[in-house]
C-alpha positions in Angstrom: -82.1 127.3 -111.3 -81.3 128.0 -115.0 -81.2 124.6 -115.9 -84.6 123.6 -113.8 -85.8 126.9 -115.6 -84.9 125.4 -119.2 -86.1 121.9 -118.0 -89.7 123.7 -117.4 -89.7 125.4 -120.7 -89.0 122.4 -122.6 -91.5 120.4 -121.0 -93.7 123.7 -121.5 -93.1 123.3 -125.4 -93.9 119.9 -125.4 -97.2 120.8 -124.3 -97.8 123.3 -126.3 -97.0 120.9 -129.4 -99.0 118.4 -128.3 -101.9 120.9 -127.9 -101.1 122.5 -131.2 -101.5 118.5 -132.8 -104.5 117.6 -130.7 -106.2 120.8 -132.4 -105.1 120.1 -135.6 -106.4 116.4 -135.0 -109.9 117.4 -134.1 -109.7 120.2 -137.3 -109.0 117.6 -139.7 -111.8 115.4 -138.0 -114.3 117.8 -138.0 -113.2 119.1 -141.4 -113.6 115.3 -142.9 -117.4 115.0 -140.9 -118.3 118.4 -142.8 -117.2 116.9 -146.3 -118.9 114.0 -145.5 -122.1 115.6 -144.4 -122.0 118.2 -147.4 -121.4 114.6 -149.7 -124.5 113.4 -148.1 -126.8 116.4 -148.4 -125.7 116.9 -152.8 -126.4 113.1 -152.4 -129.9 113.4 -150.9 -130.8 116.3 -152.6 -129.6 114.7 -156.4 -131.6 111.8 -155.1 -135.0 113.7 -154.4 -134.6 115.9 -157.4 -135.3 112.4 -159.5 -137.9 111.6 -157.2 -139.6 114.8 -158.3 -139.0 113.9 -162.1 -140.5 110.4 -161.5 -143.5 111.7 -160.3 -143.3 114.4 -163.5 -143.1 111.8 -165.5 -145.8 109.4 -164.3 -148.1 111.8 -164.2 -147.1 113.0 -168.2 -147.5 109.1 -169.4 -151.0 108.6 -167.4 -152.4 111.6 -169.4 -150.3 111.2 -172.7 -149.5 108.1 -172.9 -145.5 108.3 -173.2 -142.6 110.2 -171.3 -141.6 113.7 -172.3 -138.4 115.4 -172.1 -137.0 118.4 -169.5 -138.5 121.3 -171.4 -142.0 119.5 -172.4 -142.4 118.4 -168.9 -141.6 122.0 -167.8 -143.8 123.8 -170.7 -146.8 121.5 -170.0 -146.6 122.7 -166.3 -145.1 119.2 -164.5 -141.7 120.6 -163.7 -140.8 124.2 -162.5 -138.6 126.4 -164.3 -134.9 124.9 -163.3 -135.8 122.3 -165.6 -136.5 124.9 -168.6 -133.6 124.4 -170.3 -133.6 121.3 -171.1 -130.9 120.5 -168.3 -131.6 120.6 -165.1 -127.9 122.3 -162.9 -128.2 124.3 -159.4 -126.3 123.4 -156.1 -123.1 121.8 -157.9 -125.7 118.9 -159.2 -126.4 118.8 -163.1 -128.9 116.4 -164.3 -129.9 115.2 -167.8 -132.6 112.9 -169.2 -133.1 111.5 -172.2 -135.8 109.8 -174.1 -134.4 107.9 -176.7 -137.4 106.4 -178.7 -139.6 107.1 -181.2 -142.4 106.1 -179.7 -141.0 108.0 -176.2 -142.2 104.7 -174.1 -139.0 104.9 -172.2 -136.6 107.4 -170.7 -133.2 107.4 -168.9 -132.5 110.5 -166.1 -128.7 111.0 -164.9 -127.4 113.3 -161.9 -123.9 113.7 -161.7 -122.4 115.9 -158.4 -119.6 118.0 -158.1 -116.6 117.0 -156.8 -117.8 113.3 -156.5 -117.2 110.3 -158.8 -120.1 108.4 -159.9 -123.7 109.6 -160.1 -127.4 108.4 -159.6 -129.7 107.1 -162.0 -133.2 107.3 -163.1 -134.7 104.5 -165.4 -138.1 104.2 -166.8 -139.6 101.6 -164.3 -138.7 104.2 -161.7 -135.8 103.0 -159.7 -133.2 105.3 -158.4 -129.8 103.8 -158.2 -126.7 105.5 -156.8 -123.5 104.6 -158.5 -121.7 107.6 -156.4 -117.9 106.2 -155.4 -118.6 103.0 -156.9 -115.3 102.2 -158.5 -117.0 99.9 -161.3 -119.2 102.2 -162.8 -116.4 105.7 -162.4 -113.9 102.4 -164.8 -117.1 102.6 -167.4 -117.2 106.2 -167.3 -113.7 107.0 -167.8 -114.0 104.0 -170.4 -116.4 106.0 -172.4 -114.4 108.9 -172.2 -111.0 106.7 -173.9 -113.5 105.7 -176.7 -114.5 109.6 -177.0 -111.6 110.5 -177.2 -110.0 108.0 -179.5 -113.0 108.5 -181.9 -112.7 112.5 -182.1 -108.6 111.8 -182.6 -109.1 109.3 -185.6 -111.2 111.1 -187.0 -109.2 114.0 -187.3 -105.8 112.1 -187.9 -107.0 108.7 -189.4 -105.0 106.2 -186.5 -105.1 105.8 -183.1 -103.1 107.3 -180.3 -101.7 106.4 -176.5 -102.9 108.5 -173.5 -100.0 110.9 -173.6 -101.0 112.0 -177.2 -104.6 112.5 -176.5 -103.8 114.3 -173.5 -101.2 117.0 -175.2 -103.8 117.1 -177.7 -106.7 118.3 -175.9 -108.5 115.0 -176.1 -108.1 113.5 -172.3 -107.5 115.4 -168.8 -104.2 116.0 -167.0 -105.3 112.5 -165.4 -103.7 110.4 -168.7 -100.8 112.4 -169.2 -98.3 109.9 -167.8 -99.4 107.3 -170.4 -101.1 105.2 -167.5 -104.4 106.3 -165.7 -103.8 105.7 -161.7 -106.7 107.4 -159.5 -108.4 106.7 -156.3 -107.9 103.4 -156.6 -108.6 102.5 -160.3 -105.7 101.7 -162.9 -106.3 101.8 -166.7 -103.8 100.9 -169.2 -103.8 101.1 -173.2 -101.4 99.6 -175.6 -101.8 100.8 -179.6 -101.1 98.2 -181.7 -99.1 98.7 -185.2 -96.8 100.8 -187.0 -100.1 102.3 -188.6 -101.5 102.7 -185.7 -105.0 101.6 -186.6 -105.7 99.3 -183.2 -105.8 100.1 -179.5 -106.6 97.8 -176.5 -107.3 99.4 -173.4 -107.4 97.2 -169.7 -108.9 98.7 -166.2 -109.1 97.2 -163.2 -109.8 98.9 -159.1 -109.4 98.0 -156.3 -111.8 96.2 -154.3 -113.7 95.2 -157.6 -113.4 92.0 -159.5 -112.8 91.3 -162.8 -111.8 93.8 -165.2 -112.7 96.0 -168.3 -111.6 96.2 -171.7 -112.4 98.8 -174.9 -110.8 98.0 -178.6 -110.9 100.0 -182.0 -114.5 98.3 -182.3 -115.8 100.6 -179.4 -117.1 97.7 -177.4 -116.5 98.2 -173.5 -116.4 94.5 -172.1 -117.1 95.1 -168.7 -115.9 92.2 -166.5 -116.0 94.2 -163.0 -120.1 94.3 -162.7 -120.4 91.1 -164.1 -121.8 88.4 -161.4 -120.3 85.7 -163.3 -116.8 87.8 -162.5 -117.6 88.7 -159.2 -118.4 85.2 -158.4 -115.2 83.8 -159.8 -112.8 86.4 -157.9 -114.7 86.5 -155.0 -114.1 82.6 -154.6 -110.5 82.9 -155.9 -110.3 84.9 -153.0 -111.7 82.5 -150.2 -109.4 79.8 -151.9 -105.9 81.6 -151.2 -107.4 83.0 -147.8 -108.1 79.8 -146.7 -104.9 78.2 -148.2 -103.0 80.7 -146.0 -105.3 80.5 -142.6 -104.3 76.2 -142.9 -101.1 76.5 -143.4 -100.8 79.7 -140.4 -103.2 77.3 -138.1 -103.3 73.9 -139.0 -106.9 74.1 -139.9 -109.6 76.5 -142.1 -111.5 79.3 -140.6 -114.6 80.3 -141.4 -115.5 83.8 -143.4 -115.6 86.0 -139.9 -111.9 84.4 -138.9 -110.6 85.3 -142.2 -111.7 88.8 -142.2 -110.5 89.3 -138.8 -106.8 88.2 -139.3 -106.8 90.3 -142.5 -107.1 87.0 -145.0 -110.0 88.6 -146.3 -111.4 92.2 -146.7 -114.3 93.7 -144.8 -117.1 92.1 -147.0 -116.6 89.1 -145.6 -116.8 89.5 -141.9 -120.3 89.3 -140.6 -120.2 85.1 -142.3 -121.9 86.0 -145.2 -120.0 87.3 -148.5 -122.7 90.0 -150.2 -121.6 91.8 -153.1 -123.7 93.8 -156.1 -126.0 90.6 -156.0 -123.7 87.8 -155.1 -123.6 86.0 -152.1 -121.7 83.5 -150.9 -122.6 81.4 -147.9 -120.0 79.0 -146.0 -119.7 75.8 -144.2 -117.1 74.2 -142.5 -116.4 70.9 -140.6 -116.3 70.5 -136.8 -112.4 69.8 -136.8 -111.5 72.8 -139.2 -110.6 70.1 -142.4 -112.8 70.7 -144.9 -115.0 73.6 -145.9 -117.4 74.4 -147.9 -118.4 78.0 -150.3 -121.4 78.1 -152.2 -122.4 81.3 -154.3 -125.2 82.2 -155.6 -126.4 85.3 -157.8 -129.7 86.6 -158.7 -128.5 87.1 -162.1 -127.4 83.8 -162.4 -129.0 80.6 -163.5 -126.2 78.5 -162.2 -124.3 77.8 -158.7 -120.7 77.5 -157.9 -119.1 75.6 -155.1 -115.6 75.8 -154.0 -114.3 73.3 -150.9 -111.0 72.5 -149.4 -109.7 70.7 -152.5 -109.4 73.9 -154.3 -112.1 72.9 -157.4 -114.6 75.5 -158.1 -117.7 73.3 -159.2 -120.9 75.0 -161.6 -123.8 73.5 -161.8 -126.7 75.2 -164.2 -129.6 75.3 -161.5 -132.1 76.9 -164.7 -131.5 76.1 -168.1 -134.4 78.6 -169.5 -132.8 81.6 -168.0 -129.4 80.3 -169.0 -130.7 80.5 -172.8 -132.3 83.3 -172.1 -129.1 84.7 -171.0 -126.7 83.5 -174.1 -129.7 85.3 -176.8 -129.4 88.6 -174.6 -125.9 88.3 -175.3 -125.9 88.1 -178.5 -128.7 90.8 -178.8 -125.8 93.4 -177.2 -123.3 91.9 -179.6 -125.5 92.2 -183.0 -126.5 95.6 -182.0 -123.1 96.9 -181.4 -122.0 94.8 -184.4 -124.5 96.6 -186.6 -123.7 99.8 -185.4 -120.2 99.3 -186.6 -120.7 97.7 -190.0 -124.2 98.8 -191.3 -125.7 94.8 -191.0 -125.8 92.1 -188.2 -123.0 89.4 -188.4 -122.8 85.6 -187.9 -122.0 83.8 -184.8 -118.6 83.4 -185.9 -118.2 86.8 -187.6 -119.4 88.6 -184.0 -116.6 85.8 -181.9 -114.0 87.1 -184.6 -114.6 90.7 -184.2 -114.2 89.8 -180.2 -118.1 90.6 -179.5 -118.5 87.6 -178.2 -116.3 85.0 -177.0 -114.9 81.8 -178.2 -117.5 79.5 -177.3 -119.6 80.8 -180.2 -116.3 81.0 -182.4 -117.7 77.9 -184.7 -121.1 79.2 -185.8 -123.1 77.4 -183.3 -123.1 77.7 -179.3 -123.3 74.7 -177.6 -123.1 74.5 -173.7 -124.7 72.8 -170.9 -127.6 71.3 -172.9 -128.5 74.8 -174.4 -127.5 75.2 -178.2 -127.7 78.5 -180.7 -128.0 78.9 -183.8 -128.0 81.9 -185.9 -129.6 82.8 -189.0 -129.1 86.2 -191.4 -131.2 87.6 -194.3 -129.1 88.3 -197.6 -128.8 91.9 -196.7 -128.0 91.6 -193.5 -130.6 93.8 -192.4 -132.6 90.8 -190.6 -131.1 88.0 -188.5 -133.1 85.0 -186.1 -131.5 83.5 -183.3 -132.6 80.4 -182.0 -131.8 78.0 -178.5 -132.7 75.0 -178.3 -132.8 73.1 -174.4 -133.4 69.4 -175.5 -133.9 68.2 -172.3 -136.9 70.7 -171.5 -138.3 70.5 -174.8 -138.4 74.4 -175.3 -137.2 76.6 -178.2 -136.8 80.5 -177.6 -135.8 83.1 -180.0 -134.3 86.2 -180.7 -134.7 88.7 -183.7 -133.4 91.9 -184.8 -136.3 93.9 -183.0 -134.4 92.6 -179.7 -137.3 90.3 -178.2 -136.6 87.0 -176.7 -139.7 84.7 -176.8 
């Protein structure tokens, strides 16, 4: 009887554990649902906050005639009193706005959330876009906040230091202190160069994005992980080992929904389609499984690429005006950051050496797919004209230091 009796209890105990773990279980489920409901309601309430400030701020510019700042919109009766201030901050949501011109014709809202990475936007033309968890944009953040940060420290010590000295010196978070940056998913890296100390190169990349980013002394964050151009190239990268692998597991290619579902490509992939932050990728593939064929496509892009069994990524411009279009708003970004740096705009060549822009432009003039620049400053600096040239289309368009393309 005693050892029936001891069988029992231990079988009893069993149960109970298992009980004890299914309740846990279903706690840690129903705890994750209420985060993720609580996520959603700072979400949707960040999100129709801005929607109240877009209406503010329509109805300011159809009776003044330009946009108007937290406490003007507040004073002049268009936005209640949370917005008094200046900043707007209730409910573990803190939203600013600011509206940078002279001539106030354009404005640029911000809510960032508690707890969450990211944040929603509000630009002038009066879209809303949320940026909450998406890896890309949290790299630029915490980008900005190296360049911040190395900034404030030079100019307090007159060089440069690595994340372990700005962090025991008050400049970065707990985050940096190891001398590498490793968080939900995104990895950032920073190297200073010299015995002086008077360079730094800092590298991020995430998971699930493509491409990378990069800051320098300069203060110039080149950000490879949003552009299409990037997202293209890795996305395709990607198709090209997957499919490499699926041949040689199966003696012929799959198309995109195979590969996602024996894990030779991620999620994104799976419904046939590849649709990414404006890319997409369609796919084709033969009736015996030999040859393929993946064409991708951008709204952002004036060109194609296809990639097919041989392994060759082919580009073909499909729009030569928006590619020139593209190359003088390039150049805009690079003189105006150039500018802000030295006090007058630079020469092709001087903006390649200075690394804001690349090596195509590195011998004064840019010359690529039937599109070629040229660029022109005044003695002082304080003007410069851009010029492309598509031969084939017979069109000129320029570019000037007041930033228009025409």
């Amino acid at each position: 009887m005693n050892g029936k009796f001891s069988i029992l209890l231990v079988r009893l105990a069993i149960l109970a554990s298992a009980f004890v773990l299914a309740i846990a279980t279903v706690s840690v489920a129903q705890t994750e649902a209420a985060s993720n409901d609580a996520e959603s309601e700072l979400v949707s309430f960040a999100t129709g906050i801005l929607s109240t400030i877009r209406s503010a701020e329509a109805a300011y510019y159809a009776h003044n005639g330009c946009y108007a700042n937290f406490v003007t919109l507040t004073k002049d009766g268009y936005l209640n009193e949370w917005f008094a201030s200046g900043e707007f901050d209730r409910e573990g949501v803190k939203i600013t706005l600011d509206v940078p011109s002279e001539d106030k014709q354009y404005f640029y809202a911000r809510a960032d959330i508690e707890g969450l990475m990211g944040w929603i936007e509000l630009y002038e033309p009066g879209e809303i876009t949320n940026y909450i968890n998406d890896r890309a944009a949290v790299t630029y953040d915490y980008m900005s906040t190296i360049r911040s940060a190395e900034a404030a420290y030079y100019a307090k010590n007159g060089n440069y230091a690595d994340f372990a000295v700005l962090t025991k010196d008050g400049y970065l978070s707990e985050q940096f202190a190891s001398g590498v940056f490793d968080h939900k998913g995104i990895k950032i890296t920073i190297e200073v160069a010299g015995e002086d100390k008077q360079a730094f190169a800092v590298h991020a990349e995430a998971d699930g994005e493509y491409g990378y980013m990069e800051l320098s002394e300069n203060g110039w964050i080149n950000d490879c992980m949003s552009d299409p151009g990037y997202i293209v190239e890795g996305a395709l990268s990607s198709v090209r080992a997957a499919e490499a692998a699926f041949y040689a597991a199966n003696g012929h290619y799959g198309d995109f929904t195979e590969l996602a579902a024996g894990g030779f490509l991620d999620s994104r992939f799976e419904s046939g389609t590849f649709a990414h932050k404006g890319v997409t990728i369609t796919f084709a593939i033969s009736v015996d499984g030999q040859s393929y064929k993946a064409t991708a496509n951008s709204e952002d892009l004036f060109d194609c690429t296809t990639l097919d069994e041989t392994g060759e990524m082919t580009v073909t411009i499909i729009d030569l005006e928006r590619f020139a279009k593209a190359i003088l708003s390039t150049v805009r970004s690079a003189e105006a950051a150039y500018y802000a740096a030295n006090g007058n705009y630079g020469f092709l060549e001087e903006l390649a050496g200075a690394n804001y822009l690349d090596e195509r432009f590195a011998s004064g003039v840019f010359n690529d797919s039937g599109v070629e620049v040229t660029l022109k400053t005044s003695m002082d600096g304080q003007e410069f004209r851009a010029v492309a040239i598509i031969a084939e289309l017979g069109i000129e368009i320029t570019l000037d230091q007041t930033g228009e393309i025409k």
